[in-house]
N, C-alpha and C positions, 0 to 999 in steps of 0.2 A: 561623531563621524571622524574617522582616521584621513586624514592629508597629508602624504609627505612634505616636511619641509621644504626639498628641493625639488616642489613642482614648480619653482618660480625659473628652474635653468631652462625647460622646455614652452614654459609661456614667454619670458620676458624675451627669448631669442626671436621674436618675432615684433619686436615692436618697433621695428623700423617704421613702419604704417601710423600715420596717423591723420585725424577725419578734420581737423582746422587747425591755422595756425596756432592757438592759445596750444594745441596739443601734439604739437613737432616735437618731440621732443626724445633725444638719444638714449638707446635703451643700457643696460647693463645685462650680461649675462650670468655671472659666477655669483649668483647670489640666492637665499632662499625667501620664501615667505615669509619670517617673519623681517628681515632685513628692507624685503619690499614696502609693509605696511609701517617702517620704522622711520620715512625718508618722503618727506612732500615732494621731491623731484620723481621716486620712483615710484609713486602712488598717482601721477598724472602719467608716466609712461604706460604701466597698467591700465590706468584710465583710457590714453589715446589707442589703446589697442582694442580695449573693448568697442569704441568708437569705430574701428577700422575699414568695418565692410557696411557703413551707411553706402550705400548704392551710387555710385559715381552718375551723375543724370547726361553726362559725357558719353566715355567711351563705354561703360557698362548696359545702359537701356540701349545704346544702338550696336554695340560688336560682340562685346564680351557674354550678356544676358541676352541679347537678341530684341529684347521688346520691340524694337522697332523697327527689324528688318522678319518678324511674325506679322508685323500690322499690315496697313496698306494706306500709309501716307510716306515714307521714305523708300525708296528701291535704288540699293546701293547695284553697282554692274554685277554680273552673277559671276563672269571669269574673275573676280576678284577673290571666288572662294577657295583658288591656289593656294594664297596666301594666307594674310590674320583672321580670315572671314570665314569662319568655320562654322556660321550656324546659319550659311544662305542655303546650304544641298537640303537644308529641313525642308525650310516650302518647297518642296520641288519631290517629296514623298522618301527624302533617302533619311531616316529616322526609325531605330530602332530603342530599345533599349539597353543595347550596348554601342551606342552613339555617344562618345563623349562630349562632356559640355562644358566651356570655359569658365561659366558661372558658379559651379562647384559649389551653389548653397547647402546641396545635402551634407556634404565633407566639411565646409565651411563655420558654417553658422552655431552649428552644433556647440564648436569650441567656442567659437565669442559668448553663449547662453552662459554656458560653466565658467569662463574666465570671468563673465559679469556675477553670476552667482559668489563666486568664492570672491570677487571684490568687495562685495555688499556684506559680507559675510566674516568680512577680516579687516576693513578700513577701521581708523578711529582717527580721533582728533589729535594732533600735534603742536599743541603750545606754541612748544620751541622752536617749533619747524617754520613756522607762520603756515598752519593748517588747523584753522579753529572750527567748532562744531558746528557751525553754520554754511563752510564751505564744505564740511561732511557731506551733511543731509544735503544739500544740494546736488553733491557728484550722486548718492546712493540714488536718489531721485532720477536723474538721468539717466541710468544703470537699469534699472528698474524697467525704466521707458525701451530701454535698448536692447533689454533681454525680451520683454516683450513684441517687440518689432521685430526681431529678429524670427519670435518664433513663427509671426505674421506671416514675414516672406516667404518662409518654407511653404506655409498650408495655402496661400496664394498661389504658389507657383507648384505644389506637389498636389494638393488637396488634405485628405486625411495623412496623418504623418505620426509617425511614435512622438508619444507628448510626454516628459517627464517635468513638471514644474516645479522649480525651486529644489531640484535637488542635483546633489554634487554627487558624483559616483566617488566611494571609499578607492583610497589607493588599492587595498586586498580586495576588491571587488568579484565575483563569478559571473565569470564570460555570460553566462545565461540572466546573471541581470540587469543585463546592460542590451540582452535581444529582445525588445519589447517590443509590442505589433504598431497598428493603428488606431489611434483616439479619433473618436466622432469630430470630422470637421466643428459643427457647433460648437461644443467643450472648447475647444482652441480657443476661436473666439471671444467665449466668455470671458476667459480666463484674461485674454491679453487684452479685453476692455477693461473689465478691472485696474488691470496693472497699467494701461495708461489712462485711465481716467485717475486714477490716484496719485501719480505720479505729475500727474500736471497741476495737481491741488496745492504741489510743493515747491512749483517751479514759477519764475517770474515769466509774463510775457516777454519783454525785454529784458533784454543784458546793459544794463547802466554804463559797462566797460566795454571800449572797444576790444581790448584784448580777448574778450569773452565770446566775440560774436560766432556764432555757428555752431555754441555749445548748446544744448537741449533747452528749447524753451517752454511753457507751457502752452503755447500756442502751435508748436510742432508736435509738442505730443495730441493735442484735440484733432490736427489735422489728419497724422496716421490713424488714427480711431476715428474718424469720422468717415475714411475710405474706405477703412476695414469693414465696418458696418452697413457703409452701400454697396458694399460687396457682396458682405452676408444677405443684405434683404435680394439680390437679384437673381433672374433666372436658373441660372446656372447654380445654383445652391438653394433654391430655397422653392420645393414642390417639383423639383426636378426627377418626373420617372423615370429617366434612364437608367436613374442607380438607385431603380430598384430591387434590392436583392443582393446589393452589393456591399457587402459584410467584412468585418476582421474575423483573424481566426476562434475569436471569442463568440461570435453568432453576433455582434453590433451593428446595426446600420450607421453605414459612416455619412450618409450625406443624409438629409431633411429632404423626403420625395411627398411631404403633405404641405401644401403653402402655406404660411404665418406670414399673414398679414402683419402683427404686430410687429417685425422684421423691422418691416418700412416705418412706422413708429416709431422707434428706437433708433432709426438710421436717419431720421429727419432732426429728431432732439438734439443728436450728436451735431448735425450740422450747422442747426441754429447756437448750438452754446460754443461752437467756433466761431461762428459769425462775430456773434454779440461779445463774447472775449477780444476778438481782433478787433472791432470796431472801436471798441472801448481803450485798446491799449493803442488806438493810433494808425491802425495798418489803413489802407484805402487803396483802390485802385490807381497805375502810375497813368498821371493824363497831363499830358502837355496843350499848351493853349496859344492860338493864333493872335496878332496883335489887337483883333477887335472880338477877344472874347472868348471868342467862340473853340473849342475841343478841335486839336489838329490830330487826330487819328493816325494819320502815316506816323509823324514822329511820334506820337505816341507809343504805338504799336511796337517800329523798333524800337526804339531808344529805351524799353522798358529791359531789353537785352542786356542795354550796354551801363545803365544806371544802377550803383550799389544801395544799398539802403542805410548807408548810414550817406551819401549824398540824397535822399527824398525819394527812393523806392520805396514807400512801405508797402506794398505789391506779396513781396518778397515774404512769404510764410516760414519753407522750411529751407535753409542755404546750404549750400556743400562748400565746405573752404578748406580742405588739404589743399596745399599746396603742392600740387601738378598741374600745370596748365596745360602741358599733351594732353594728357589726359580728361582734363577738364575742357577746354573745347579747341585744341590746337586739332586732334586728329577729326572731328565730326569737319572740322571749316576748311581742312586741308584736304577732306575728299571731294570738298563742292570746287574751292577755287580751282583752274583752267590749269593746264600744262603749263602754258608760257610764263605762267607763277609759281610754277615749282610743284602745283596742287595735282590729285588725281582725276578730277572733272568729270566724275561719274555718278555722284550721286543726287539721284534724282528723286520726282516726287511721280507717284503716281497718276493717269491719267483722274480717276475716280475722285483723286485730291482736288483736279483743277476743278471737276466741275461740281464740287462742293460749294464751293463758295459761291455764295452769293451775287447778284449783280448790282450795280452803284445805289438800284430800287430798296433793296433788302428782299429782293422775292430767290427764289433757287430759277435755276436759269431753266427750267422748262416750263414754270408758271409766268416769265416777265416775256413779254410779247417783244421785246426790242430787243430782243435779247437773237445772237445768230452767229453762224457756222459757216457765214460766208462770205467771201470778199475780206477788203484790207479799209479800215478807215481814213478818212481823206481831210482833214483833221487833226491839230493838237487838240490834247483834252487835256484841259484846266481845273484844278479844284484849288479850294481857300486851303492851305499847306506852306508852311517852309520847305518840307519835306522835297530833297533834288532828286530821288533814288530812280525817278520814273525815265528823266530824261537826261538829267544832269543838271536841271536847271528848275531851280525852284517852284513850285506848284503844275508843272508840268506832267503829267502822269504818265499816256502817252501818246507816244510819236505820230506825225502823220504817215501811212503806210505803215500801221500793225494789223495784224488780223484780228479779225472782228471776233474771235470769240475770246481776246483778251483784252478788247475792250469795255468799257463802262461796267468794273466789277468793282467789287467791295476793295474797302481800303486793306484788309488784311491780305488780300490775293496779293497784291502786289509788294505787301512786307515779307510773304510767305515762299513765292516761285517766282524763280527765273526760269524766262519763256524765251525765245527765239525772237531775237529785236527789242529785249528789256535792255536797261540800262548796267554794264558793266563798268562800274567807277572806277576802280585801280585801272581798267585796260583807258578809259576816255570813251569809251563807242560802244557799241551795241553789242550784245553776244551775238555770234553767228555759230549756231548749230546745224548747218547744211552740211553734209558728209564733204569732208574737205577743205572745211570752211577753217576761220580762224580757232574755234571751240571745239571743232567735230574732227579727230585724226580716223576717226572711225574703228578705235580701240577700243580696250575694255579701260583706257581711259578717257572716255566719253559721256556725253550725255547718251546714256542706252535707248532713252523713248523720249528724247526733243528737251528734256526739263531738267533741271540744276534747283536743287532746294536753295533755299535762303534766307528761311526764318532761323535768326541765330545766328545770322552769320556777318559779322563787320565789312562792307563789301571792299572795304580799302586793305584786309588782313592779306600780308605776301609772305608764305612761306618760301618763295627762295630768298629773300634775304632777313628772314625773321621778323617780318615790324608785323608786329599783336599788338591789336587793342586788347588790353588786359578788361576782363570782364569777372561777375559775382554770377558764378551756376548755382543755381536752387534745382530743389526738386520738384516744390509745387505753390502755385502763387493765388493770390484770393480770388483772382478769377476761375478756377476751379473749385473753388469753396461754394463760390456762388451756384455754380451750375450744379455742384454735388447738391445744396441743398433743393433746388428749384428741383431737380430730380426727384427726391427723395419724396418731396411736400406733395408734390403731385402725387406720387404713390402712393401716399401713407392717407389723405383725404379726398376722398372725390367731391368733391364741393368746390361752389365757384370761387368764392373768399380765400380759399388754397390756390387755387388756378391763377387766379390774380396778384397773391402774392408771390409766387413760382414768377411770372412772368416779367415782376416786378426785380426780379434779382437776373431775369435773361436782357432784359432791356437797360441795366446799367453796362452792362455789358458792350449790347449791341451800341449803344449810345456812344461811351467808349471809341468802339469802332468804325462810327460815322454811315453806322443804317438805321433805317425807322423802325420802330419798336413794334410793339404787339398792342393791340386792345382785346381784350372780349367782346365779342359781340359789337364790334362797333364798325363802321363803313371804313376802308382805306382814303387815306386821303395825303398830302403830303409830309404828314407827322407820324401818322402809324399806319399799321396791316391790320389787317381783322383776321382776329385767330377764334376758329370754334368754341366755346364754352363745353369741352368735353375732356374726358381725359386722356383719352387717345390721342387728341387733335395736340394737346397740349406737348403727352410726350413727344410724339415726331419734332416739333418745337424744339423742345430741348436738346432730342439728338441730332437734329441738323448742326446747333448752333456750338454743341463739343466736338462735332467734324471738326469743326473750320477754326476754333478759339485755340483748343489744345493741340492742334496739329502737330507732330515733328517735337512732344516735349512726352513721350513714353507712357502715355496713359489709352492711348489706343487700341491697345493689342490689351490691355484690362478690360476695357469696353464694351470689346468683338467679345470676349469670351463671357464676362458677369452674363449680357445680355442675349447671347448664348443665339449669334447671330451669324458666325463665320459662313453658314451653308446658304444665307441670302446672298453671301460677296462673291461678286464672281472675281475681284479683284485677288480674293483669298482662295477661291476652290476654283478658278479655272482660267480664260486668258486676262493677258494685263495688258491693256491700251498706253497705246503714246502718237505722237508725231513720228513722222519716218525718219529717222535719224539717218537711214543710209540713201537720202533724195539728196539730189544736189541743187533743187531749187525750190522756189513756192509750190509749183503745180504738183511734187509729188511729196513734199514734206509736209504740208497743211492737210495730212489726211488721217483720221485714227486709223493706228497701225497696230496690232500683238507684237511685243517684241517679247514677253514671253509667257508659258502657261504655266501657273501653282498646280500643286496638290495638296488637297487637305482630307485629313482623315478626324471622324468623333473623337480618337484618341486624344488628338493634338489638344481638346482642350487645360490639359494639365501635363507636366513634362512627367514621362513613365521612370520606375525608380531605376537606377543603373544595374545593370543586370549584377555584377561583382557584390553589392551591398543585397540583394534578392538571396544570392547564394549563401552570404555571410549569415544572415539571420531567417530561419525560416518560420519567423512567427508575421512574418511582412509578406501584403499581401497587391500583387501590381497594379500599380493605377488602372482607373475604367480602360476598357477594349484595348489594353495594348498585348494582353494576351493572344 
């Protein structure tokens, strides 16, 4: 296979990017291939590029990619879509496909596969260089992992997609072999379990060196392979007959419209042999504990934000450490914090978010009888906590005179939303979101429907005079392991010994976050809830409890769509509730209000291909119903 030498002037010109500090590192232009593979400095630059477009879990899942202004637990202001926020006019039905999209995986990712291909394919060992065989095989190994991820995210986010594997296109190439249609969804997958499951057989769970941290471990490779594949087992792919009929220009079926069970089998293995590797190499849930003992949940909850893992996260599966903090969480916390700090003060949570969460019981608030919609409580409430964030003052949750349907909820509510009379710590005092108020200028930099997110967010962070708490963004943490596998087991065994241990991985969880667990079959009492012995009963179970655990961390809008559910949300296809942000007092702000209506189309399940690449190659064939 023919490679020009100097394809390294038009790769290396782009290595300014790189995906952790071990791989910052200053590129060279005027040089070729072999020059590259000759030089342990420009064989990590190469390296940190191929690294470059791991997924920012910052501004990428919330602005740039959308995931989470697709969901329906974050609702950034919609006149915001002036500006950087170019993927709010989707929900709202203005998506075509010649819509552009900031995410650019199709244009994107392509080049990282072939830049990782020809690294794996041109590295060696350098003596002299201090580049021995053993930090080879290590980079090739992550490479490996990273061409395979990559090619994930496209079939994730596209569906079927032209799949060339392991091959490098010849510099003399023909245009026409390079216009290749769509490979059957499944194939993708196989392909790229392979490639991370073998690629993790060569990687350590941990990096011995800090220097190393955030470089591919094998437990981030099991991780993306364990998502992929509850992906694969779920609705949306797997016995799905909508795409039936729905073919490459070869006569192929590109999606699986007959259910395989076995799916779920394969997507439960994967999750236990994550488990059992993390458990083994040390990871655990991050839980802080009260002076008598006992699990303090509030701190918990946050402080797992603000705790890195080489200080005692080991929580922490897969990490994102380029070095951009804008980017990393300076823009998500500088749309929540308030004007009078410099911030945008618009982005909010969903009404459908608040009333996910549970209440102080563990029950959802239309099963807990004390649970209500009216009046203001008369009342401090107290829990065993360090945690100040409710009132300002320690174990105080809240206030006397909050309204009662923000009262007596789960500890995670109150790590997750700010409401109207929570505590705002940098300001001293209460947020006031009444039209006019100190929080409300009744702009589109406002709380649009009463609520300000705030899971994730430092509540003392000022950007007008820069003081950040510096924080470790990850992408996904073992509390989602857990719930992928309790998912998974439940699907893949109908039996109660599955049910039990699925519940078993929901309740360290819940435990965790300071509610009562689950039994089977067994009477509620002040330790558990009695959950059906069915597998129905079970799932609901489980997708209550990834509402409310993963909220506001980009796995949402995967969710909606595996389980191939958007057409139940009205939050997603039709209006979206809040508080009345433009009442100027209790009587007319405590009322759910629309402040604004989605549109969702069957299309929306997968982004349709850009119409410019449709034209370019006509052996490609446009995602479902965007025709």
């Amino acid at each position: 296979m023919k490679i020009l030498k100097n394809i390294a002037v038009c790769l290396m010109g782009s290595l300014l990017f790189a995906s952790c500090s071990y791989l910052d590192k200053e590129p060279d232009t005027e040089i070729d291939v072999d020059m590259v593979f000759a030089s342990k400095t420009k064989v990590e630059s190469w390296l940190a590029n191929v690294y470059s477009r791991i997924p920012n879990p910052g501004i990428d899942w919330l602005n740039n990619y959308g995931w989470e202004i697709f969901a329906d637990d974050l609702t950034p202001s919609k006149r915001w879509q002036q500006w950087e926020w170019k993927n709010i006019p989707k929900i709202f039905g203005e998506w075509t496909p010649n819509t552009q999209w900031s995410g650019s995986l199709w244009h994107i990712l392509p080049q990282k596969i072939r830049e990782a291909y020809i690294f794996n394919e041109r590295i060696h060992a350098l003596p002299s260089d201090d580049l021995p065989q053993q930090e080879v095989d290590y980079m090739k190994a992550e490479v490996r992992f990273l061409a395979a991820y990559y090619w994930w995210q496209l079939a994730e986010t596209y569906g079927a997609i032209p799949f060339q594997p392991d091959y490098i296109a010849p510099s003399d190439f023909n245009l026409s072999d390079l216009q290749v249609g769509q490979t059957p969804f499944d194939e993708i997958v196989a392909y790229c379990d392979k490639e991370m499951l073998e690629a993790s057989k060569q990687l350590p769970p941990v990096w011995q060196t800090v220097e190393k941290y955030g470089r591919i471990t094998s437990i981030m490779c099991l991780t993306i392979r364990a998502k992929m594949l509850l992906f694969a087992a779920s609705p949306l792919v797997n016995g799905n007959e909508w795409y039936k009929g729905y073919v490459n220009k070869e006569g192929q079926e590109l999606y699986n419209t007959t259910y395989d069970h076995n799916k779920w089998v394969k997507a439960a293995e994967a999750c236990k042999l994550l488990l059992d590797e993390a458990h083994k190499a040390g990871y655990a849930l991050y839980t802080e504990y009260n002076d008598d003992g006992t699990i303090d949940p509030f701190s918990s909850l946050e402080n797992v934000w603000f705790t890195s893992f080489q200080d005692g996260n080991k929580e922490i599966l897969f990490p994102y450490t380029k070095k951009n903090d804008y980017d990393n969480f300076q823009f998500y916390t500088n749309k929540v914090v308030t004007k009078e700090f410099g911030g945008g003060g618009g982005l909010g949570v969903y009404q459908g978010l608040v009333d996910a969460f549970f209440t102080k019981n563990g029950l959802p608030i239309d099963e807990d009888p004390d649970y209500s919609e009216e009046g203001f409580s008369t009342a401090i409430e107290r829990r065993n906590t360090k945690w100040k964030g409710g009132t300002g003052k320690e174990g105080e949750i809240t206030a006397a005179g909050t309204f009662n349907m923000y009262c007596n909820r789960e500890p995670r509510f109150y790590t997750a939303v700010s409401y109207n009379g929570s505590w705002y710590n940098i300001a001293n005092r209460k947020f006031d979101f009444f039209k006019n108020g100190k929080d409300n200028d009744y702009t589109h930099d406002a709380p649009q429907n009463g609520y300000l997110a705030r899971k994730k967010v430092y509540m003392d962070d000022n950007p007008k005079t820069g003081s950040w708490k510096w924080r470790q963004v990850f992408l996904y943490r073992l509390s989602s392991a857990y719930l992928d596998y309790a998912e998974a087991l439940n699907e893949a065994y109908d039996n109660t010994a599955s049910r039990e241990e699925a519940l078993e991985y929901v309740n360290k969880i819940r435990e965790r976050a300071g509610v009562r667990k689950y039994i089977l079959n067994g009477s509620s009492d002040d330790q558990y809830i009695h959950a059906d012995d069915s597998q129905e009963a079970v799932r609901k179970l489980i997708r209550m409890e990834r509402r409310v655990e993963l909220c506001c961390e980009g796995s949402r809008w995967m969710d909606i769509r595996r389980w191939k559910i958007a057409e139940e949300l009205p939050e997603v296809c039709g209006d979206d509730y809040g508080m009345d942000y433009g009442a100027t007092d209790a009587n007319g702000f405590y009322k759910r209000t629309v402040f604004q209506t989605r549109v969702w189309r069957k299309s929306y399940y997968w982004f349709p291909i850009f119409i410019d690449e449709m034209n370019k190659n006509p052996n490609l064939v446009q995602a479902p119903f965007w025709n």
